[in-house]
N, C-alpha and C positions, 0 to 999 in steps of 0.2 A: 198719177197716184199721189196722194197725198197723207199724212198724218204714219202709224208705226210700221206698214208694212213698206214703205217710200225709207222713211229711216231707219228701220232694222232695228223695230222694238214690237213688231209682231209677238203676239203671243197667243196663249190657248185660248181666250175670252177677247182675243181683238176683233175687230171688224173690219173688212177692205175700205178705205174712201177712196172716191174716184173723183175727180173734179172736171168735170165739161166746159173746157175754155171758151171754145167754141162759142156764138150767138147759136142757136137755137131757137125755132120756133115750136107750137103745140106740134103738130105731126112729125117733127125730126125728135123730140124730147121722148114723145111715148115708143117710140121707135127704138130710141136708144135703152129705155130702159125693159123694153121687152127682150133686147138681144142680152142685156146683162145678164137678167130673170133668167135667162136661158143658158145661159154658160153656167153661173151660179148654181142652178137649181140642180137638187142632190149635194151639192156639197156640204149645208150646214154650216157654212161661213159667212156670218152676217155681213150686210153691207150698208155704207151711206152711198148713197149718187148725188151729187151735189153739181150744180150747174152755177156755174160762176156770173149769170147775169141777174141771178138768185142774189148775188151778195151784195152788200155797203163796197166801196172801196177798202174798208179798215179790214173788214173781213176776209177779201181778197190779197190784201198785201199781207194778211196774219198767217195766210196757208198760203206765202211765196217760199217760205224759208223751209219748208216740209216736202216742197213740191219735188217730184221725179220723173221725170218724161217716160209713159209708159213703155217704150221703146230702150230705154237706157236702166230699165229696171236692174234686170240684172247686172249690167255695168255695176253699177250705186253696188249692189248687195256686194261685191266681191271687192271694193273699193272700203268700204265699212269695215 
């Protein structure tokens, strides 16, 4: 997770970003983002997917400092 719901500036008009560390190739990317599509859908909570082999370096080190391990999510929110 990256960008306000990672730092706890979530709000009514935010969007989820998700960042794909991972390499990915074509059939693991459309993959992933159909299982997104799928959790997501109905909710009404827009989202970026953003796959980090997508990025510059500059880009990648700019969303390190945003970053939050999906997994420590909630850790992070209760640490805030």
């Amino acid at each position: 997770m990256i960008g306000s719901l990672a730092t706890g500036r979530f709000r009514l008009h935010s969007d989820i970003e998700i960042l794909v560390e991972s390499p990915v190739g074509p059939a693991e990317r459309a993959e992933v983002e159909r299982a997104l599509a799928s959790i997501l859908r109905g909710t009404g909570i827009p989202y970026d997917l953003i796959f980090a082999c997508d990025l510059t370096q500059e880009q990648r080190e700019a969303f390190e400092h945003d970053r939050v391990i999906a997994s420590r999510l909630r850790e992070a929110r209760t640490e805030a």
